[in-house]
C-alpha positions as CSV (number, residue, x, y, z in Angstrom):
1,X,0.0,0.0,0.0
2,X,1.2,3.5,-1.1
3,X,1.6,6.2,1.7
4,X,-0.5,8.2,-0.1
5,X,-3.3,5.1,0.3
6,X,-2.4,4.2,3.5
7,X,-2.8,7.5,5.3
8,X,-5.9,7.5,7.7
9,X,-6.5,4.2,6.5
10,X,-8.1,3.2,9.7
11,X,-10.0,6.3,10.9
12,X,-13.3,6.6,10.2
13,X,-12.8,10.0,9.0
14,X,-9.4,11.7,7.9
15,X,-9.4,14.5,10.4
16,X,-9.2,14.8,13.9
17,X,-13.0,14.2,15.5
18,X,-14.6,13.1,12.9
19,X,-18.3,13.5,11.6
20,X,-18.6,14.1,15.2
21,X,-17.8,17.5,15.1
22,X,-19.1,18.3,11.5
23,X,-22.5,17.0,13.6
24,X,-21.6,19.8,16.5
25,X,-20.9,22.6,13.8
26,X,-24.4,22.1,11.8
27,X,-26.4,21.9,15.2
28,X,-25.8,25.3,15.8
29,X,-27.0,26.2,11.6
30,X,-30.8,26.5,10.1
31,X,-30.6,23.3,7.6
32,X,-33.4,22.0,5.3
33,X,-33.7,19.9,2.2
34,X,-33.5,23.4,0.2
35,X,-29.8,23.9,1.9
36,X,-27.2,23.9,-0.7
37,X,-24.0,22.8,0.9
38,X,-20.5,22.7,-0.5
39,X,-17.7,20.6,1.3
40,X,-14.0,21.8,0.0
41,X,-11.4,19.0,0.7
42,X,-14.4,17.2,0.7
43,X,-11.8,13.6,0.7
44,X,-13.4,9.7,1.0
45,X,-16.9,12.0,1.4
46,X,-17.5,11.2,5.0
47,X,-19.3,14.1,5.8
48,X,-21.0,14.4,2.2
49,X,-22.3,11.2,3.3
50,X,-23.3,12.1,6.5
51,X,-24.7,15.6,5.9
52,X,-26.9,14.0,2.5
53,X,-28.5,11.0,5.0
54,X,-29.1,13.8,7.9
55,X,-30.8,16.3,6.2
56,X,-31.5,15.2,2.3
57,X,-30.2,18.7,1.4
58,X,-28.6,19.6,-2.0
59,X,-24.6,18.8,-1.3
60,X,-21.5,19.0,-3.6
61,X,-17.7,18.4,-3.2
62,X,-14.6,19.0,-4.0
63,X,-10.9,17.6,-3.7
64,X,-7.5,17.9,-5.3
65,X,-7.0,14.7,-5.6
66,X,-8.8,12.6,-8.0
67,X,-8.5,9.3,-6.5
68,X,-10.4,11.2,-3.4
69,X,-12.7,13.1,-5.3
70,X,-14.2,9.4,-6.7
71,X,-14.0,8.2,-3.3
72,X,-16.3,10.6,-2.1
73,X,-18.8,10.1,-5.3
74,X,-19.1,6.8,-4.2
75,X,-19.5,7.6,-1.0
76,X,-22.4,10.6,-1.9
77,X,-23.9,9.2,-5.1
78,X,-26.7,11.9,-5.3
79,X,-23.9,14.5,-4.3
80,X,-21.9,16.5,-7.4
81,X,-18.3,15.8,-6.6
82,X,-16.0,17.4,-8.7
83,X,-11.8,17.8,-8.8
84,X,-10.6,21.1,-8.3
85,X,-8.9,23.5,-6.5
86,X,-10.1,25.5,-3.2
87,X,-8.6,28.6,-5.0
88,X,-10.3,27.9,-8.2
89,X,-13.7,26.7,-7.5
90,X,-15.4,25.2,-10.3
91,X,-18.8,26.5,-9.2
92,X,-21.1,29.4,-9.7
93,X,-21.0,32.7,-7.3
94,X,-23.9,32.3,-4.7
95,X,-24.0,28.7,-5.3
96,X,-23.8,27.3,-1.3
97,X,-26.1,28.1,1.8
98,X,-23.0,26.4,3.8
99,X,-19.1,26.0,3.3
100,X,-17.0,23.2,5.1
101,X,-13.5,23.6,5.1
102,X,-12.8,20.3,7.5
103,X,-8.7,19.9,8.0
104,X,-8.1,21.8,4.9
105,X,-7.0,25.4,6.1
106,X,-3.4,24.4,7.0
107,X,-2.9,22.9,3.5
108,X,-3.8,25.8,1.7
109,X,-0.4,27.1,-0.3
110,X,-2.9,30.4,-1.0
111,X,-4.9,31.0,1.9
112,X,-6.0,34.3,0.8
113,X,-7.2,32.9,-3.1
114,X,-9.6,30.1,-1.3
115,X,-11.2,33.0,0.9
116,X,-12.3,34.9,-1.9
117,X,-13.5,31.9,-3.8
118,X,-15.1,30.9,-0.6
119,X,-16.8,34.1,-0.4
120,X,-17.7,34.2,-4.1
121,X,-19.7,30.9,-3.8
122,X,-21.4,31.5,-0.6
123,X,-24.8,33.4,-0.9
124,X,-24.9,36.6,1.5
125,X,-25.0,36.0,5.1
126,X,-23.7,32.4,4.7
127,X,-21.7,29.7,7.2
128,X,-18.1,28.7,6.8
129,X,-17.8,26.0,9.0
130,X,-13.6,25.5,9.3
131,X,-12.2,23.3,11.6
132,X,-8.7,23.0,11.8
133,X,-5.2,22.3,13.3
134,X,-3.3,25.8,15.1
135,X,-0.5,26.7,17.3
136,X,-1.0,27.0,20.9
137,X,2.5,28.5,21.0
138,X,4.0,30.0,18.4
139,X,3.0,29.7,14.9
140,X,4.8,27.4,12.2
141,X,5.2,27.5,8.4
142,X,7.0,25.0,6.8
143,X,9.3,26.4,3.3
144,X,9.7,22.5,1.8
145,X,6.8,21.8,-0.6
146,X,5.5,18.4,-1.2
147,X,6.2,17.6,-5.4
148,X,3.0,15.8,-5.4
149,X,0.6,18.5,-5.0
150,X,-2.3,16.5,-3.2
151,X,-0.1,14.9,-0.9
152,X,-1.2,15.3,2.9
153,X,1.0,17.8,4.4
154,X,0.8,21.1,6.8
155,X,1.7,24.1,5.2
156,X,1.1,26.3,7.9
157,X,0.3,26.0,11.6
158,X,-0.8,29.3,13.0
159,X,-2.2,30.6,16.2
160,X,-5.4,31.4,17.1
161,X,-4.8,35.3,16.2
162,X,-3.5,34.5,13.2
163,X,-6.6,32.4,12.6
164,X,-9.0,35.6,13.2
165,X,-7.0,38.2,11.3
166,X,-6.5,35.8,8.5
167,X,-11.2,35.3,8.7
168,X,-11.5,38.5,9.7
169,X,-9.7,40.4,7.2
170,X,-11.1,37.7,4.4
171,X,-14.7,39.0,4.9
172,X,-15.9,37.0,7.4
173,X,-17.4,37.3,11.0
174,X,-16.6,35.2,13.6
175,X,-19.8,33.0,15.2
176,X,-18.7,30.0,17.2
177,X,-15.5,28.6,18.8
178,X,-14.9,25.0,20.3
179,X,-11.2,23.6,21.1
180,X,-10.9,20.2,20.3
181,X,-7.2,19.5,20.6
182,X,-8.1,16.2,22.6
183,X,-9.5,14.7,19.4
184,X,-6.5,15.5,17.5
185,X,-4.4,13.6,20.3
186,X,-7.0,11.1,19.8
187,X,-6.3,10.3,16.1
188,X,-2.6,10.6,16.3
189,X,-2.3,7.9,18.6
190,X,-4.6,5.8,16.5
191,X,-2.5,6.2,13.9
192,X,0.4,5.7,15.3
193,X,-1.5,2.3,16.6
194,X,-2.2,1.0,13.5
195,X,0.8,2.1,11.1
196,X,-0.7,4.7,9.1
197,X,0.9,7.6,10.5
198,X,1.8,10.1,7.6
199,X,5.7,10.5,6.8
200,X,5.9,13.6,5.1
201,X,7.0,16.2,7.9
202,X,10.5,15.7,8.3
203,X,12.3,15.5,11.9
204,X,12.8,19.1,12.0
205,X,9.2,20.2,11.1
206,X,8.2,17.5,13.5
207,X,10.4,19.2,15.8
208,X,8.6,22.3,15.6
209,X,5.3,20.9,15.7
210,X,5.7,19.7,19.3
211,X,7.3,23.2,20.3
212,X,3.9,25.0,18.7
213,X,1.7,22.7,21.1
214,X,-0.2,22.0,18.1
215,X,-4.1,22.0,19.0
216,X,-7.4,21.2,16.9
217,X,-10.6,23.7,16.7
218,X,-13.6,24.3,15.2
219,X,-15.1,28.1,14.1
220,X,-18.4,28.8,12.3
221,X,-17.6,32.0,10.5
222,X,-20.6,34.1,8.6
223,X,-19.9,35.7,5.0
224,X,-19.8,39.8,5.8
225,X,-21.6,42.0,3.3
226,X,-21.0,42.7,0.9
């Protein structure tokens, strides 16, 4: 089995938490069947999946990576999964009621780009539900670049201020906050357990990781007029 295939292989979700905490973040959102919903990063299609039994609403996805992005068409049959970029959306402005951007943040190369397209496809007054790895110390970027583009690997670990501004200053207003570092302690260990621990951060970055105190949270951010 190829890194690439083997990483997460045994989680039930490849992020920290879960569909457990995509669950939390749309309890706290207006959903019906008329919801449009968009999932960026949208991977295997766990929470397509989830989201499309829960509440029968109109959902779409997409992923870099193609093997993924017919993973989660499997996965979300009645979903439109497409490949593409987060900073090149392949969908129409005001196209999504709700954004989830689940682990995907710190692998963004152009955070700024996937903001704007964020905000382009989101009607007015729509959720970004982001949950994500950051710093509880001080931030981390990593300089080496993975050749294979869709390769899992952190980009960036910032703090939580660097988190806001970055929101904030992207057009968006903050609404909820949860920290849920122990889940991300939680699937480390797992896959540490069973072998499919990701080898792409070299002992350096790794290094750096454990002196950011790297923690997991969840925000639910609304789209700012105009």
């Amino acid at each position: 089995m190829t890194e690439r295939a083997s990483y997460g292989a045994g989680l039930a979700a490849l992020r920290p938490g879960g569909v457990a905490i995509t669950e939390e973040a749309l309890s706290h959102l207006l959903i019906d069947t008329d919801t449009r919903l968009l999932d960026i990063g949208c991977g295997r299609g766990e929470s397509l999946a989830w989201v499309q039994q829960r509440f029968g609403c109109h959902c779409a996805g997409v992923d870099l990576a193609a093997d993924y992005a017919a993973q989660a068409a499997a996965a979300c049959p009645a979903a439109d999964i497409r490949q593409g970029d987060a900073g090149k959306l392949p969908f129409a402005a005001a196209s999504f009621d709700i954004v989830l951007l689940e682990c995907v943040f710190s692998l963004l190369q152009d955070t700024d780009a996937a903001l704007h397209e964020i905000r382009r496809v989101l009607v007015p007054g729509g959720s970004l539900v982001l949950s994500d790895v950051y710093a509880r110390a001080e931030g981390v970027r990593f300089d080496a670049v993975q050749p294979d583009a869709t390769q899992p690997l952190l980009y960036m670990l910032p703090d939580l201020d660097v988190f806001a501004a970055s929101l904030e200053q992207g057009g968006f207003q903050l609404l909820y906050f949860a920290d849920h570092s122990d889940s991300l302690l939680q699937m480390l260990g797992q896959m540490i357990l069973d072998g499919s621990a990701c080898a792409c951060l070299s002992a350096q970055d790794l290094a750096r990781l454990r002196r950011a105190r790297a923690g997991y949270a969840l925000w639910i951010w609304r789209k700012v007029l105009p």
